[in-house]
ZABA-266539 format. One record per residue (C-alpha): residue in one letter; y, x, z. Coordinates in nm, 4 decimals, always signed. Each point is the difference from the previous one (the first is absolute). Layout:
BEGIN
a,Y,X,Z
...
This chain:
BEGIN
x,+0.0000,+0.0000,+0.0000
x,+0.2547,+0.2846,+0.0640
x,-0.0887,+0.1527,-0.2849
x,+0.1062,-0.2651,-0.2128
x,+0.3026,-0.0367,+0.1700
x,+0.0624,+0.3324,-0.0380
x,-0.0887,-0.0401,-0.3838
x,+0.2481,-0.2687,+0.0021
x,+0.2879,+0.1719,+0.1383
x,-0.0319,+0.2792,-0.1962
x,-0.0026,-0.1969,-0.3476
x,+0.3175,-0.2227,+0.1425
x,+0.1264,+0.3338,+0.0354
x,-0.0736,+0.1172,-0.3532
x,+0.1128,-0.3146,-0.1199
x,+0.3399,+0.0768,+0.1560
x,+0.0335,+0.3581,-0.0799
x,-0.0758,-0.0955,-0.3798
x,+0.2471,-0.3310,+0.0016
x,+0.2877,+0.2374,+0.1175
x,-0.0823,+0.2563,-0.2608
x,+0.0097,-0.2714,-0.2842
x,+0.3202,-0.1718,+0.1869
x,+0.1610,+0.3966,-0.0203
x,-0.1347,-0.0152,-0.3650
x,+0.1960,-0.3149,-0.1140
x,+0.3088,+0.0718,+0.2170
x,+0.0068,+0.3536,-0.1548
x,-0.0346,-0.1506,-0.3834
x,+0.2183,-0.2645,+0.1036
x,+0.2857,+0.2547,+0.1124
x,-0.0286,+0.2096,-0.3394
x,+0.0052,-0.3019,-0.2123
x,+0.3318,-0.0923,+0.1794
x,+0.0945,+0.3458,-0.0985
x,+0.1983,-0.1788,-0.3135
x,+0.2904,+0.1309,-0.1754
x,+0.2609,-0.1465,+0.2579
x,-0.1471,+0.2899,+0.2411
x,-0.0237,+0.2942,-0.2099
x,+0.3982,-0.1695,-0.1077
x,+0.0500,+0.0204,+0.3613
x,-0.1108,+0.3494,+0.0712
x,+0.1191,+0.1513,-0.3414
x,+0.3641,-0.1596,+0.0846
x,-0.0014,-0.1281,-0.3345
x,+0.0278,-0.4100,-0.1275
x,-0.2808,-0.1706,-0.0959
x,+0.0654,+0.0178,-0.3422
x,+0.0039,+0.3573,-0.0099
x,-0.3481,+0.0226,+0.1568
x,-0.1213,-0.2171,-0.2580
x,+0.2095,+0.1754,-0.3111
x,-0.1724,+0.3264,+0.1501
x,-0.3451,-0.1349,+0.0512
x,-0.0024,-0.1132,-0.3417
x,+0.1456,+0.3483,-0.1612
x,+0.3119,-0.1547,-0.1178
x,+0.1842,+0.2646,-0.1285
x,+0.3568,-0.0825,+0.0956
x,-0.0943,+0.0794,+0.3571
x,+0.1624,+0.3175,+0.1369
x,-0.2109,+0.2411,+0.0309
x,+0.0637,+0.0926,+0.3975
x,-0.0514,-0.3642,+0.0357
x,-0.3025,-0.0290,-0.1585
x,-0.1071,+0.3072,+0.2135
x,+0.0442,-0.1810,+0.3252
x,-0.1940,-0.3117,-0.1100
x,-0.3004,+0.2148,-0.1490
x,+0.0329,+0.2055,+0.3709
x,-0.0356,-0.3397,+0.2387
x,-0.2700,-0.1441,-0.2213
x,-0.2091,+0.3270,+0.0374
x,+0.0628,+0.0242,+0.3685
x,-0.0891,-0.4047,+0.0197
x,-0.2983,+0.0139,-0.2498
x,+0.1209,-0.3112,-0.1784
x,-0.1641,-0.0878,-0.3073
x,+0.2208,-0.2274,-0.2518
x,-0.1993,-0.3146,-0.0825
x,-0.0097,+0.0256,-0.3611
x,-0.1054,-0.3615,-0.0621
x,+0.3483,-0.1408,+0.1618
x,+0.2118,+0.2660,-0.2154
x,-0.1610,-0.1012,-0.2922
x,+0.1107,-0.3389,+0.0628
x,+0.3475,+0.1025,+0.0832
x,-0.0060,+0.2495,-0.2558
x,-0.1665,-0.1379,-0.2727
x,-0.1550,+0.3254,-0.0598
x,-0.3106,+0.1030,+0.1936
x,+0.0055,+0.3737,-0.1238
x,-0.4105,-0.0785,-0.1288
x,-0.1552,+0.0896,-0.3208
x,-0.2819,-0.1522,-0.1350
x,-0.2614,+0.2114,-0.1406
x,-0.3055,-0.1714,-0.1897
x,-0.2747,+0.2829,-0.1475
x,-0.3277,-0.1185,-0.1745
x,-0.2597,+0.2483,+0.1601
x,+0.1408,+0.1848,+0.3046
x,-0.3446,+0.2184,-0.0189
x,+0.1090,+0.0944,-0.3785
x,+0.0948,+0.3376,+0.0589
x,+0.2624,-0.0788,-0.2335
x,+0.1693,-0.2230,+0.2561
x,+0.0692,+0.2307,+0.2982
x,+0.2645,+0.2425,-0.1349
x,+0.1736,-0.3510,-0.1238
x,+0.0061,-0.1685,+0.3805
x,+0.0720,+0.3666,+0.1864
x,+0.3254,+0.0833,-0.2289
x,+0.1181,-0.3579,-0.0040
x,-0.0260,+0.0077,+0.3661
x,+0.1194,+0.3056,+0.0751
x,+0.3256,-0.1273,-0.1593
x,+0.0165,-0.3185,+0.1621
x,-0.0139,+0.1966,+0.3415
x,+0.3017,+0.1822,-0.1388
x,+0.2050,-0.2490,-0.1187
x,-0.0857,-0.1863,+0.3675
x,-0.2489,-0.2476,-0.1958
x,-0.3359,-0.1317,+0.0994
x,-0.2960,-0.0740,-0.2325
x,-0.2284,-0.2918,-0.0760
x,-0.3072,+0.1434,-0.1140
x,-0.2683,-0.2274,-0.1852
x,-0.3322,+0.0589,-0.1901
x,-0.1051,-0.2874,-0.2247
x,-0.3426,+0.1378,-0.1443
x,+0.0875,-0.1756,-0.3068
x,-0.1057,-0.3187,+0.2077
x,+0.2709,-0.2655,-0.1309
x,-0.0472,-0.1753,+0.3973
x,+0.0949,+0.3361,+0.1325
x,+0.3054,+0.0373,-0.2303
x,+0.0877,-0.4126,+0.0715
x,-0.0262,+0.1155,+0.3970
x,+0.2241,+0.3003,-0.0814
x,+0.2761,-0.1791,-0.1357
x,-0.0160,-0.2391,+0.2765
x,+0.0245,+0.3376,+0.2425
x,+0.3318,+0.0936,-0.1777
x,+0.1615,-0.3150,+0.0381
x,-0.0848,-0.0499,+0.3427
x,+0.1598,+0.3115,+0.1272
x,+0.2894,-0.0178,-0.2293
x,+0.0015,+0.3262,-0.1695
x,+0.2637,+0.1210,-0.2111
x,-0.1848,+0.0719,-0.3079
x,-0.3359,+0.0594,-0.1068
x,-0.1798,+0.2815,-0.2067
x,-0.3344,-0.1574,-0.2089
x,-0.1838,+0.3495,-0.1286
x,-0.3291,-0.1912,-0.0879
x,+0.0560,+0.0208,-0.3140
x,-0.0847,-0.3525,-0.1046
x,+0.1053,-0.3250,+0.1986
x,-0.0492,-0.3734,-0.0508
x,+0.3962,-0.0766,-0.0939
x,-0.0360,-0.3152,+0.1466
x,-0.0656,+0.1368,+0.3477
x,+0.3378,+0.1371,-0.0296
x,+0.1949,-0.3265,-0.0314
x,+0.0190,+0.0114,+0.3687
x,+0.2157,+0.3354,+0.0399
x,+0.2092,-0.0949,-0.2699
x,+0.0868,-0.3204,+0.1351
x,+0.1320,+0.1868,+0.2837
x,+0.1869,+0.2587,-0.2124
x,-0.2106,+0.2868,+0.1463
x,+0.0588,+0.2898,-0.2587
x,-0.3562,+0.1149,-0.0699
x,-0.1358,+0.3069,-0.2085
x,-0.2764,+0.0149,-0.2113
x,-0.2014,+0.2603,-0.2345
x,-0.0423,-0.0859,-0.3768
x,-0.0588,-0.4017,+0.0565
x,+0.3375,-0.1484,+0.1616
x,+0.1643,-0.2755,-0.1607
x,+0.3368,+0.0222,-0.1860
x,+0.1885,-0.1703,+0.2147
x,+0.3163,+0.0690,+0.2525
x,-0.0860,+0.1373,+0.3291
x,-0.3130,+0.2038,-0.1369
x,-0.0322,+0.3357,-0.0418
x,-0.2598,+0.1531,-0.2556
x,-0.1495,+0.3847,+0.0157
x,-0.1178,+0.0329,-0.3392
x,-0.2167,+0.2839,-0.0191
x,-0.0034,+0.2347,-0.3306
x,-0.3906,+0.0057,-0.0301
x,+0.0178,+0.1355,-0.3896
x,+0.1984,+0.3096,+0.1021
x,-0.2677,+0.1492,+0.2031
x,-0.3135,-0.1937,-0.1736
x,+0.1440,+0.1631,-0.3499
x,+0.0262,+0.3892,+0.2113
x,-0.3655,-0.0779,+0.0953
x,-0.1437,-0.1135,-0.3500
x,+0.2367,+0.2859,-0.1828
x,-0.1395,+0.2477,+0.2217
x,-0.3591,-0.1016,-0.0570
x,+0.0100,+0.0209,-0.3478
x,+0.1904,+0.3644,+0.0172
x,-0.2965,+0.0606,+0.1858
x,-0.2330,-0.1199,-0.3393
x,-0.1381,-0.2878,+0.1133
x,-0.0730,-0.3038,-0.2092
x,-0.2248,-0.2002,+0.1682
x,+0.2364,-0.1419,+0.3088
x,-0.1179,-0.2486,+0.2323
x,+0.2569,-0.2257,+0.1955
x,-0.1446,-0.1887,+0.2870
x,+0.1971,-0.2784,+0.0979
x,+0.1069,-0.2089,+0.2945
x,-0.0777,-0.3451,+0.1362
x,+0.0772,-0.2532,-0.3434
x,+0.2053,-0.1884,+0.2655
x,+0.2728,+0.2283,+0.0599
x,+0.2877,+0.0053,-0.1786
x,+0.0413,+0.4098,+0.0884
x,-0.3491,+0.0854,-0.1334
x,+0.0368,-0.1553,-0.2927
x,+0.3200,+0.1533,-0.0644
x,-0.1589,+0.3492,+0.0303
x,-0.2640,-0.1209,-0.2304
x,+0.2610,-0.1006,-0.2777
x,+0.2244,+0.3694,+0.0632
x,-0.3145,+0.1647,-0.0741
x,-0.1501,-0.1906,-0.2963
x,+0.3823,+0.0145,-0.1475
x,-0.0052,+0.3863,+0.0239
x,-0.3656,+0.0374,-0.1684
x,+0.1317,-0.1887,-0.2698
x,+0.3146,+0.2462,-0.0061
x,-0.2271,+0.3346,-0.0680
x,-0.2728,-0.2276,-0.2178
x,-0.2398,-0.0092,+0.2397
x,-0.2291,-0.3307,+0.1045
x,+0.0860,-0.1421,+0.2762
x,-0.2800,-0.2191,+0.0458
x,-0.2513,+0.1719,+0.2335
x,+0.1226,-0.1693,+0.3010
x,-0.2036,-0.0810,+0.2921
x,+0.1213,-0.3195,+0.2870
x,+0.0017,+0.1757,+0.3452
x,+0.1224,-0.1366,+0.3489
x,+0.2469,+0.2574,+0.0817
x,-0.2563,+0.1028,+0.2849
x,-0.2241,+0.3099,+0.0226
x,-0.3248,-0.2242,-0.0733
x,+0.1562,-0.1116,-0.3261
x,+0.0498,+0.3737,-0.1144
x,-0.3317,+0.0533,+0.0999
x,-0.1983,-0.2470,-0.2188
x,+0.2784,+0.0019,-0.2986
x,-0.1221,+0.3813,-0.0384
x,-0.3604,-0.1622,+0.0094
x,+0.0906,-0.2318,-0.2646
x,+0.1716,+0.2773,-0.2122
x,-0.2188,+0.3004,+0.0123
x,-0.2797,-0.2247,-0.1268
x,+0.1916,-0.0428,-0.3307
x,-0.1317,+0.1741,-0.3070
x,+0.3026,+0.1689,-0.0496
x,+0.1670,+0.0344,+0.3354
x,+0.3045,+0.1461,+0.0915
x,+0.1502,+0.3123,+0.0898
x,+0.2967,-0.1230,+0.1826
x,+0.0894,-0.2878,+0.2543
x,+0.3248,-0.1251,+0.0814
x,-0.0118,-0.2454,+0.3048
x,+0.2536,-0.2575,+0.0616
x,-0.0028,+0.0813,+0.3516
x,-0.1021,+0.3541,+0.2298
x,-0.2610,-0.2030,+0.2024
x,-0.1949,-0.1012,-0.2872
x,+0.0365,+0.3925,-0.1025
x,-0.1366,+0.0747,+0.3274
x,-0.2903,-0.1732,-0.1400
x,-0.0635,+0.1542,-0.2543
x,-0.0234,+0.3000,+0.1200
x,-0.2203,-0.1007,+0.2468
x,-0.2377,-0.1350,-0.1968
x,+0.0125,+0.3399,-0.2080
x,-0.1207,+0.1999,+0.2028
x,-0.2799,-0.2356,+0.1016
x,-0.0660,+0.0301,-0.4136
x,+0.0246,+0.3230,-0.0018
x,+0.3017,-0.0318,-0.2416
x,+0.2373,+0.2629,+0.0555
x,+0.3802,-0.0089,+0.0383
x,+0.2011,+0.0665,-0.2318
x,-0.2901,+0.2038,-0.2157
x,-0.1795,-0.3023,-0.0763
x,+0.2543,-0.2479,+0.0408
x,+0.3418,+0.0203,+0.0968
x,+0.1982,-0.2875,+0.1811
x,+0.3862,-0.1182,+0.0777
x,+0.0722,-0.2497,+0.2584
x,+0.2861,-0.1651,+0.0542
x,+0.2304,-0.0422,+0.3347
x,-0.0332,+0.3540,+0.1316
x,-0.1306,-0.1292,+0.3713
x,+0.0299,+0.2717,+0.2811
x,-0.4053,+0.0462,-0.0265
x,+0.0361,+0.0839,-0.3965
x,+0.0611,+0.3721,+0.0691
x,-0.2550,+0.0077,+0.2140
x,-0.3214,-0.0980,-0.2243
x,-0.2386,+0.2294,-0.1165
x,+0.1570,+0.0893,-0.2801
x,+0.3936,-0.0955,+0.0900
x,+0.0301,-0.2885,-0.2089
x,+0.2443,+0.0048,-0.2594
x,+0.1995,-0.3678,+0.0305
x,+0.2912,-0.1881,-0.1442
x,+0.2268,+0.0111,+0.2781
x,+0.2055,-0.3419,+0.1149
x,+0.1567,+0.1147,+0.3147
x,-0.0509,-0.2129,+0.2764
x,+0.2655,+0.1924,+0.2660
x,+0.2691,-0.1254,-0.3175
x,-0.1723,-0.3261,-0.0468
x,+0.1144,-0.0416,+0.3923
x,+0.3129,+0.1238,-0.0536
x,+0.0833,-0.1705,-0.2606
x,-0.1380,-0.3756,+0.1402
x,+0.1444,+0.0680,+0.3302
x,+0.3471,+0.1527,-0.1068
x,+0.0136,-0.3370,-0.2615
x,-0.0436,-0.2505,+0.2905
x,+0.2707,+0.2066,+0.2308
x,+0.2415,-0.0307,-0.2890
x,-0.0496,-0.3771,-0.0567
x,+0.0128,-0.0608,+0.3873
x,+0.3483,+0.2126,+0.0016
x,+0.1042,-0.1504,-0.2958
x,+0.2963,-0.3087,-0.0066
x,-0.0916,-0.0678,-0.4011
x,-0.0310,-0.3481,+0.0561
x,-0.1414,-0.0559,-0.3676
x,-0.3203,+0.1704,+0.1211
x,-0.1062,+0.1288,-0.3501
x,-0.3170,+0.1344,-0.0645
x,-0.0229,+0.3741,-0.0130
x,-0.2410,+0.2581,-0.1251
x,-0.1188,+0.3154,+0.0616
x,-0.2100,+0.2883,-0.1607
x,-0.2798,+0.2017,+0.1327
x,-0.1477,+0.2602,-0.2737
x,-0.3326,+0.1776,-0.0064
x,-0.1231,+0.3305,-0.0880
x,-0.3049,+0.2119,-0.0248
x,-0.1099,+0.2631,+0.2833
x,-0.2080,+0.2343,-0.1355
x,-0.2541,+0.1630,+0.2114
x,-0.3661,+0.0894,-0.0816
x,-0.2275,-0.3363,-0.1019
x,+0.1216,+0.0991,-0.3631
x,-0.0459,+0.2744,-0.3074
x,-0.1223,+0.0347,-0.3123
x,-0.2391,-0.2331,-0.1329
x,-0.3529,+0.0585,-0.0834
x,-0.0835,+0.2239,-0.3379
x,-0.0722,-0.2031,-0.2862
x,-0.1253,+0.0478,-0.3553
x,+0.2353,+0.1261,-0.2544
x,+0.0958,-0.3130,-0.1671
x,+0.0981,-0.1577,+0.3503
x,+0.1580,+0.3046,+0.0391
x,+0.2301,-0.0105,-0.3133
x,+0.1128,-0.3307,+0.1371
x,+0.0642,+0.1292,+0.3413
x,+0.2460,+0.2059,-0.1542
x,+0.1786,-0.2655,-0.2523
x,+0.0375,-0.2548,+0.3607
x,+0.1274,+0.2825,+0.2113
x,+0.2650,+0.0510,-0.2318
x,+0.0789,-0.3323,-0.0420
x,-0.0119,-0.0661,+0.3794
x,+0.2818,+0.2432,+0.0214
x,+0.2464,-0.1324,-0.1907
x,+0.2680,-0.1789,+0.1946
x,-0.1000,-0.4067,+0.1015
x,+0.1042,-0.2885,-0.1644
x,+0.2701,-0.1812,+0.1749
x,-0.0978,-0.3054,+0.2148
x,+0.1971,-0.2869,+0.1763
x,-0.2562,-0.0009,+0.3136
């Protein structure tokens, strides 16, 4: 019986010891959240207004003022509640940022250099993955609208327009890669694929090869099939066929068995340009399980120059779209729109061109019998002579 009393006690006391600890707790988060702006105003011997202006990084606040504002909300550990400033503001200093594939390891140079200026131009970033699920993309939207960003950045390269109707209705300047609409309030990145697809094919026929492969990208996407189109226009520049094209997936799986499907040809190829590094990737992988070798046997251009493209076995020569500029450019668009007081909100465009990295998954193409040979020679001249102008 005195035991359990005992037992008792001691879990009243418990009881006690943790409902004061919680009680400290609330009064303690209680205080800080009182901790507004009429405080650090207070403290800082400054108005209200001026605590705001200076929370806010309104320039027209003197700088000495500004100092003692920044010094009392240190020394108080407030924390500005964004949501209420955006209200007041009508700004809420947030980016959107929708990718298609954040494990693409084309994607992660995009979101660390668009981030790394939002942190210096006192921005945050909404980050979303769709996986080329339409749901996902539906759900992203929905994410942007909720927490009011300022603008948002689409690098999927392909969206459902009608998804967009949203944003637009809510004047929301958005950025998009190849696919945006013509219309005010959009800005397009157009990116110059036949500049760096015609360095590629050039460079493979200087090289003396004839028979070039192009495996392509998902049929679905309006960026693959633009590659597809740079490259068959080039082949037809230097009077070469551009049909032996294989459908990939723009994953390592689809380089993989579009090799499988090529080297059983009669007459298969010497060289492969991919429409993307991963399905490159793939193809050299599935090389060396054919004992193929690279570039002796077959030599092969990719195209985005991803960090890990230096880094195969051999360093893969690629068609380089820069992804830090792609950033740069999206981000640096949106910033401008945001800053902007153009009320007409005309669509604007920008440029990204590509070019060839040349490293060591390329050289000379396989010997081949005189005649072959003759014509080798009659190509490589013609390859050289300067391109024919085109409107892309």
């Amino acid at each position: 019986m005195l035991r359990s009393l005992l037992h008792s006690a001691t879990l009243r006391c418990a009881y006690r010891q943790e409902w004061a600890f919680r009680v400290a707790g609330d009064l303690n988060r209680f205080l800080r959240t009182q901790m507004d702006i009429r405080e650090i105003a207070r403290r800082a011997k400054v108005s209200t207004a001026t605590v705001s202006r200076a929370i806010n990084r309104v320039p027209t606040v003197h700088p000495q003022l500004a100092k003692r504002v920044w010094k009392v909300v240190d020394e108080l550990g407030y924390y500005p509640n964004t949501q209420a400033r955006a209200l007041v503001l009508g700004r809420s200093r947030i980016f959107g940022l929708i990718v298609s594939e954040i494990t693409n390891p084309f994607f992660p140079e995009i979101v660390q250099t668009f981030e790394d200026l939002a942190v210096q131009n006192n921005y945050e970033i909404l980050l979303t993955s769709t996986v080329h699920d339409p749901k996902r993309m539906e759900s992203s939207v929905r994410r942007m609208i909720e927490r009011r960003v300022d603008g948002v950045a689409i690098l999927t390269f392909g969206m459902e327009e009608f998804l967009l109707e949203h944003l637009r209705e809510r004047k929301v300047p958005l950025v998009f890669v190849d696919v945006g609409p013509e219309v005010p309030g959009v800005i397009n990145i157009r990116i110059h694929y036949l500049h760096g697809i015609r360095q590629a094919v050039q460079h493979l026929a200087a090289l003396r090869h004839r028979r070039i492969a192009f495996i392509a990208g998902p049929q679905n996407l309006r960026s693959a099939n633009a590659r597809r189109q740079a490259f068959e226009v080039v082949m037809k520049e230097i009077g070469l066929s551009p049909d032996l094209v294989v459908i990939g997936d723009h994953r390592v799986e689809g380089g993989m068995n579009a090799l499988l499907e090529l080297i059983k040809l009669s007459d298969p190829p010497t060289a492969v340009l991919c429409s993307n590094d991963m399905t490159a990737i793939g193809v050299l992988r599935e090389a060396y399980d054919k004992n193929i070798k690279i570039p002796d046997d077959l030599s092969v251009v990719g195209f985005d120059d991803i960090h890990l493209a230096e880094f195969t076995i051999p360093p893969l020569t690629t068609v380089q779209m820069s992804q830090h500029n792609l950033a740069k450019i999206a981000f640096n668009a949106l910033l401008e729109e945001v800053d902007s007081q153009n009320s007409t909100r005309e669509s604007r465009k920008y440029e990204l061109v590509t070019n060839l990295v040349h490293r060591k998954s390329t050289t000379l193409a396989p010997m081949r019998t005189a005649a072959v040979a003759a014509q080798d020679a009659r190509l490589t001249r013609r390859s050289k002579q300067p391109p024919v102008p085109s409107s892309h």
